[in-house]
C-alpha positions, 0 to 999 in steps of 0.5 A, spaced: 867 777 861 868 770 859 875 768 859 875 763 853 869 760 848 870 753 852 867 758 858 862 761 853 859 754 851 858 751 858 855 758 859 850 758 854 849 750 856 846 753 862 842 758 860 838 759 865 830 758 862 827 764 863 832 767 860 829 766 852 823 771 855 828 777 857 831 777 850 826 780 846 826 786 853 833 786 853 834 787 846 828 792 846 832 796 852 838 796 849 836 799 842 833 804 846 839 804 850 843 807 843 838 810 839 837 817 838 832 821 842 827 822 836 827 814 834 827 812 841 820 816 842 817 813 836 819 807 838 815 808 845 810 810 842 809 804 837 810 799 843 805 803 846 800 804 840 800 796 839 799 795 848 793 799 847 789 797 840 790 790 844 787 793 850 782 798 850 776 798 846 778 804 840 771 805 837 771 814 837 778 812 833 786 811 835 787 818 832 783 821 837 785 818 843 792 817 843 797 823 839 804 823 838 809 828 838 808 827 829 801 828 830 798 834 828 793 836 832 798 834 839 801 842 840 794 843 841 791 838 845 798 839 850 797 847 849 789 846 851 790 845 859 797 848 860 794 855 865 801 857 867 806 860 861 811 858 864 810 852 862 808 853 856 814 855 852 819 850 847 823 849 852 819 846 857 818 838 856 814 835 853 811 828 853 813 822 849 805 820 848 798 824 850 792 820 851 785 824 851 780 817 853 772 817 851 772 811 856 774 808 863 776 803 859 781 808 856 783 810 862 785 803 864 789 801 858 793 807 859 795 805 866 796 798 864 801 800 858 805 805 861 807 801 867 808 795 862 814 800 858 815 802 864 814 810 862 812 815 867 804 817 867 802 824 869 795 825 870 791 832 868 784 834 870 784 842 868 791 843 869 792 848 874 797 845 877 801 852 879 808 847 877 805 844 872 806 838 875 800 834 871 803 836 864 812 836 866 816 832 868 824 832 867 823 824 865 821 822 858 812 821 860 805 820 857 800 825 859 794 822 861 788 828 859 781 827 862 778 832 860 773 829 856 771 824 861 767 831 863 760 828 865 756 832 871 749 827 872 745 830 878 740 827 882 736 832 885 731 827 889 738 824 893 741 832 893 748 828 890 752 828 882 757 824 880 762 828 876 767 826 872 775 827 874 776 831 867 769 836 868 770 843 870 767 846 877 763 851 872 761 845 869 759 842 876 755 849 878 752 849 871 750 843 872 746 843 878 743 850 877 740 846 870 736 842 875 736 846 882 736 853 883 737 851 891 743 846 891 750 848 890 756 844 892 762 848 896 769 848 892 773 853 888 771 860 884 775 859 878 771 855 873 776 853 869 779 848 874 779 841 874 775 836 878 780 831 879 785 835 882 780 840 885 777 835 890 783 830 890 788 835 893 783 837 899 778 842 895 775 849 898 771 855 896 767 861 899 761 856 902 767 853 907 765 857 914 758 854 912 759 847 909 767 845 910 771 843 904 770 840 897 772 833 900 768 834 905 762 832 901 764 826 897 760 819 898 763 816 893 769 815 887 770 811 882 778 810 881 782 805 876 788 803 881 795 800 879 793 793 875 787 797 871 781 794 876 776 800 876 774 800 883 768 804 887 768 806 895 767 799 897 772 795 893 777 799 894 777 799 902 776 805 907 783 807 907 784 807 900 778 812 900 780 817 905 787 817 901 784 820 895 780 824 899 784 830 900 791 826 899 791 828 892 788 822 888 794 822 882 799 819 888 794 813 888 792 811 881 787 815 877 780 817 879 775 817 874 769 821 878 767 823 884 760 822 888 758 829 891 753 831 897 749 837 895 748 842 899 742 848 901 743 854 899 739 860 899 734 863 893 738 870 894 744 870 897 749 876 898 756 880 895 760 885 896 767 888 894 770 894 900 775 896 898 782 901 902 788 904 902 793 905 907 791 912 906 784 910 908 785 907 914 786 899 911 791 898 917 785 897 922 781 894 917 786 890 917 787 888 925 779 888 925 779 883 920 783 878 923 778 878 929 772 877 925 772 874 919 774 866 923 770 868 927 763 871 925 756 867 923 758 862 919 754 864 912 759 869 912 765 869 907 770 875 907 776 873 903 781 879 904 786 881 899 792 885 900 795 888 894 801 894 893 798 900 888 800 906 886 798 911 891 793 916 888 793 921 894 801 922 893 802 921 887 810 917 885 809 913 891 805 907 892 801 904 897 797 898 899 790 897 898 786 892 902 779 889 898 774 885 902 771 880 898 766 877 900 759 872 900 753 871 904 749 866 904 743 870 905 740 877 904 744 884 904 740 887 910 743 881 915 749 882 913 749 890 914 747 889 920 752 884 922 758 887 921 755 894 923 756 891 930 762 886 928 766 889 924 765 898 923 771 899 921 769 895 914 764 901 914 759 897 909 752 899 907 747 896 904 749 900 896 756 896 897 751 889 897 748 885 891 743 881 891 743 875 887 742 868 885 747 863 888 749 861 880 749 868 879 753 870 885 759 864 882 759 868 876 760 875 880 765 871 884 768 868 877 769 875 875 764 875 869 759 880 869 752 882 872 747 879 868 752 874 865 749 868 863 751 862 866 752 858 860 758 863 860 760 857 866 761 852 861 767 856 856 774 852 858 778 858 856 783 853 852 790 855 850 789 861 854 795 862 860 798 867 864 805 867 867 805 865 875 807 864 881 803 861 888 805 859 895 802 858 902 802 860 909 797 858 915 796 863 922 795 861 927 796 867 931 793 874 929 800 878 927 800 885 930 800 892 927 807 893 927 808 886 924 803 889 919 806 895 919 812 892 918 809 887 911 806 892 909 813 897 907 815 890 905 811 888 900 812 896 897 819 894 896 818 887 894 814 890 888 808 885 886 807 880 890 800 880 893 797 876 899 790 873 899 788 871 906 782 866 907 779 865 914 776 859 917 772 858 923 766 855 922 765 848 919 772 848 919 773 848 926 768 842 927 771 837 922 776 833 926 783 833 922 784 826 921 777 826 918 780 827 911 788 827 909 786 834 910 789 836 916 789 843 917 782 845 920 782 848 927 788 852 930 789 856 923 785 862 923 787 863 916 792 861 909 795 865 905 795 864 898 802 869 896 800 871 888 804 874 883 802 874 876 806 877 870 806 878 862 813 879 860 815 872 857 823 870 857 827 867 863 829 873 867 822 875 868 821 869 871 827 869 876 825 876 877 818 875 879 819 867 883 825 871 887 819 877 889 815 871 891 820 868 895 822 873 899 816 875 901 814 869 904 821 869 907 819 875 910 813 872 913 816 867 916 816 870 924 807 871 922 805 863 920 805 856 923 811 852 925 813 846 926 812 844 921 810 850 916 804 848 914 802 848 906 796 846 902 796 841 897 791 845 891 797 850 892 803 846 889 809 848 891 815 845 889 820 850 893 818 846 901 821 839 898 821 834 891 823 827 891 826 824 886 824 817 886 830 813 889 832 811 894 831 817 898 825 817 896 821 817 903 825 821 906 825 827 901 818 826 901 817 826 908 820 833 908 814 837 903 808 830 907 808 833 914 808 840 911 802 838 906 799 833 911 801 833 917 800 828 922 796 824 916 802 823 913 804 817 916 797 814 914 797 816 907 805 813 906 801 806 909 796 807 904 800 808 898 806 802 899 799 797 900 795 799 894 801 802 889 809 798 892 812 799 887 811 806 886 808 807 880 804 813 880 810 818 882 811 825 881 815 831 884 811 831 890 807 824 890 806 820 897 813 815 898 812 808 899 815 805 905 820 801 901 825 801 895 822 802 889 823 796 884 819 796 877 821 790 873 829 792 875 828 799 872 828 805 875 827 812 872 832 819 873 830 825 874 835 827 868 832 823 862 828 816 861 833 811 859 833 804 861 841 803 863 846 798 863 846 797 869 839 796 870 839 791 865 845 787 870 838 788 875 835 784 870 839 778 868 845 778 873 845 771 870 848 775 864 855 776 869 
C-alpha cells in the first residue's frame, strides 16, 4: 500500500481529524473480523449489554431482560414462542442476544443499540410466523420478545382497548369479556397468536363479513421508530399510520400497542359444524358454497374445510371430506331458516346449531371444550409446536365442478395437504382497497389457506411434506387470482419472493409486494424509504427502500454477520 516510510510518514501527517474517531470502530471490527464465532458472540453481547445498562431504565434487573447464549434460562425463553417445529431444532439459527423488555423504554434501547453495533433486530409477538421469520434469520440477529408488554386495558364507556404488541388475542377476547359481555373485537380464532404481528399483518377472523378486518378497527398505536422516539397516530403522520396498519409493522420500527375499536355482538350467538364426504355428496355442497358463503347475510361465517381421509364406505381407499364451519351472529332458528332457502344442499338443522355466549363461541372456535372456562383463554401454550407448512390463494371466479372434480383426485394423490376457503362479501366488499395496505377486498370471493401439518421430525419429512404443499398449490394455479397471484401477508410465505438486503433489494422485494399488497406497494416502499432509509428494520420479506442501502458503511450478508475488509475500505477510503 506505501511504497516506502517516507510516504508512510507524510501520510500519517495528514491524517485526516476524524480519523482518531473511526480507530476505536475499526479495531473493534477487525477483531471481530478475526475472532472465533463464540468470542465474537460475547463480544456482541458485552458491547450491547453496556449500550444498554447506559440507555434504558434496568430496575426488573439485566439478567431478566437481556439473555445470552451462556444465560441459563435463554433455550427456554427462544423456545417459549417458537410455534412451528421446524425451527425448533439445533440447527436452526439462533440469535446472538434475546431481549424480553418490561418497558417501552426497553424497547427503545433495544432499537438504539442494535443499530449502533449494526446487528439485525427481529421482532416477535407471539411467534406464529409460519417461517419463523420473527425468531430466524441467516445473519447473526437479536431477537426482540414482546410478549411481556402483554396489557389489555378497556374502555367500555368509549367500546375501545389499548393492547399491547406482546398480549395474545385470547388475552384481548378474556380481556373484554371481563368487562362486557356485548362487545368483541374481530381478529383471529387462535388464542395464542400475537397482537403485534396479528394486526400489523392486516389481521382477520370469523366476524370479517359483519365488521372487516382486525386492521379495520384501529384508532391508534404507539410505536418506537428507527432513532427510538415513541410515537402515536399523530406524531407520526398519516402515512406511517396507515403503513403499519396492515403492511406489517416490523418493516417500520416496533410497535408497542395498538388502540382498537370495539364492536356489538349479540347476547347469543350461533355455531355449527356439518360435515360430507364425496360419498355424501360434498361435491355439490361444494359448488353451492361457493354461491353462498361470499354472498349470504353478513352475520354469517361459513369457513369450508377440505380434507383427504380415509374412506369409511370403501374401506382401503381414501376420500375427501368437506366441514362447514361456521358463526352466526344471532340465534340457530335464524340461521336455520336462512340456509334452508339458501343453501339446502348443506341440509342443516337446528340440533347441528349451538347456542352460546360469544366468549363462549371463541372457545368453540378455539377448539376447547363446551363449558371451558374462559380463563382457559388466558394459557399461552408455551414451548408447545408442531411441524407445519402454510400458503395462500384468492378466487376470484368460482372454480367449476370438473375443476373441482379434478382437485379432489389430486388432493388424494398428494396425501395430506388440506385447503381451508375462507369467504368474503359483506364488509369486506364495502372498504376500499387502499383504505389499509390490505389490498384484497372486493373481487376476491375467497382465500385459501393450504395447510399440512406433520409429526415426524428430521429433514426428509420436512422435504416430504413442503414438497406436498407445493405441488398443490402448483396444481391450483388455473383456479385463483393472477397478475399477480395474490398472497396474505399473516400467511408468511417466503416461496413467492425474499430479498436479501442488497442492491436488489427493491426489485426482489417488489416481486412478493405487489403479491402481498398490490397496488399499495408502491405507497408502502415511500413510506419506508421516509421513515427508515437505511433500511434498518430488514427482514426476508420487509417493505425495500427506494435506495441503496448504507448503514455507517456496513451491510449485512444473508451467509453470516461479519463486518469485512471491504466494508472497512467503505469507511475509511482515507486508509488507501
Amino acid at each position: 500500500m506505501f511504497h516506502n516510510a517516507n510516504q508512510m510518514n507524510n501520510t500519517n501527517s495528514n491524517f485526516h481529524p476524524t480519523m482518531s474517531r473511526l480507530l476505536p470502530l475499526l479495531l473493534f471490527l477487525i477483531l471481530l473480523r478475526f475472532s472465533p464465532p463464540s468470542a465474537a458472540a460475547d463480544s456482541v453481547y458485552t458491547q450491547f449489554l453496556h449500550c444498554f445498562q447506559s440507555d434504558s431504565d434496568t430496575s426488573h434487573g439485566l439478567s431478566d431482560i437481556v439473555f445470552s447464549r451462556q444465560n441459563a434460562s435463554y433455550t427456554s425463553v427462544l423456545r417459549a414462542y417458537i410455534r412451528n417445529a421446524r425451527f425448533n431444532t439445533s440447527s436452526a439459527p439462533k440469535p446472538v442476544i434475546i431481549v424480553t423488555p418490561f418497558t417501552e423504554s426497553h424497547v427503545q434501547s433495544a432499537v438504539i443499540c442494535s443499530k449502533k453495533l449494526g446487528i439485525q433486530l427481529k421482532i416477535r409477538s407471539g411467534g406464529h410466523d409460519y417461517e419463523g421469520i420473527s425468531y430466524v434469520s441467516d445473519v447473526e440477529f437479536i431477537v426482540l420478545d414482546m410478549s411481556n408488554l402483554r396489557a389489555v386495558t378497556v374502555d367500555v364507556a368509549d367500546k375501545s382497548a389499548w393492547v399491547q404488541a406482546g398480549a395474545t388475542l385470547g388475552e384481548v377476547y378474556y380481556g373484554i369479556w371481563e368487562k362486557s359481555k356485548v362487545l368483541g373485537y374481530p381478529a383471529g380464532i387462535c388464542p395464542t397468536v400475537g397482537v403485534g404481528g396479528h394486526i400489523s399483518g392486516g389481521g382477520y377472523g370469523n366476524m370479517l363479513r359483519k365488521y372487516g378486518l382486525s386492521v379495520d378497527q384501529i384508532l391508534d398505536a404507539r410505536i418506537v421508530d428507527v432513532k427510538g422516539r415513541i410515537l402515536d397516530s399523530k406524531s407520526m403522520g398519516e402515512d406511517l399510520f396507515w403503513a403499519i396498519s396492515g403492511g406489517g409493522g416490523a418493516s417500520f420500527g416496533v410497535v408497542l400497542a395498538y388502540k382498537i375499536r370495539l364492536v356489538p355482538v349479540p347476547e347469543t350467538v350461533t355455531v355449527f359444524r356439518v360435515e360430507r364426504t364425496l360419498e355424501q355428496n360434498a361435491a355439490d355442497l361444494v359448488v353451492r358454497w361457493q354461491e353462498v358463503a361470499p354472498s349470504t347475510d353478513e352475520n354469517l361465517f361459513m369457513r369450508l374445510l377440505l380434507q383427504p381421509v380415509s374412506s369409511k364406505v370403501k374401506k382401503g381407499t381414501r376420500t375427501v371430506r368437506a366441514s362447514v364451519v361456521a358463526l352466526f351472529l344471532g340465534k340457530s332458528e335464524e340461521v336455520v331458516s336462512l340456509l334452508a332457502k339458501e343453501f339446502p344442499e348443506l341440509g342443516l338443522q337446528k340440533e347441528n346449531c349451538i347456542e352460546l355466549s360469544w366468549i363462549d363461541s371463541v372457545l368453540w372456535w378455539g377448539n376447547f371444550d363446551n363449558g371451558t372456562s374462559p380463563k382457559a383463554l388466558l394459557d399461552r401454550n408455551l414451548d408447545s409446536s408442531g411441524f407445519l407448512r402454510r400458503k395462500s390463494d384468492y378466487v376470484q371466479t368460482p372454480i367449476s365442478r370438473d375443476g373441482l372434480d379434478w382437485l379432489y383426485k389430486k388432493m388424494i394423490e398428494i396425501g395430506k395437504t388440506g385447503l381451508v376457503f375462507n369467504p368474503y362479501g359483506g364488509k369486506m366488499s364495502e372498504i376500499p382497497s387502499t383504505a389499509t395496505p390490505f389490498p384484497h377486498r372486493a373481487g376476491n370471493l375467497y382465500k385459501i389457506q393450504y395447510s399440512v401439518n406433520w409429526n415426524e421430525p428430521g429433514p426428509e419429512a420436512d422435504q416430504e411434506f413442503v414438497k406436498q404443499i407445493r405441488r398443490l398449490y402448483s396444481y391450483m394455479t388455473p383456479f385463483v387470482s393472477k397478475n399477480p397471484r395474490q398472497s396474505f401477508l399473516n400467511y408468511r410465505d417466503l416461496d413467492i419472493g425474499t430479498n436479501n438486503n442488497d442492491k436488489n433489494s427493491f426489485e426482489d422485494g417488489k416481486v412478493y409486494g405487489l403479491k402481498y399488497f398490490g397496488e399499495n406497494f408502491d405507497r408502502l416502499v415511500k413510506v419506508k424509504t421516509a421513515v427508515d432509509p437505511e433500511n434498518f428494520f430488514w427482514n426476508e420479506q420487509s417493505i425495500p427502500t427506494l435506495s441503496k442501502l448504507q448503514s455507517s458503511g456496513l451491510s449485512w450478508s444473508r451467509r453470516s454477520w461479519r463486518p469485512t475488509m471491504v466494508a472497512i475500505i467503505m469507511v475509511t477510503p482515507q486508509l488507501l
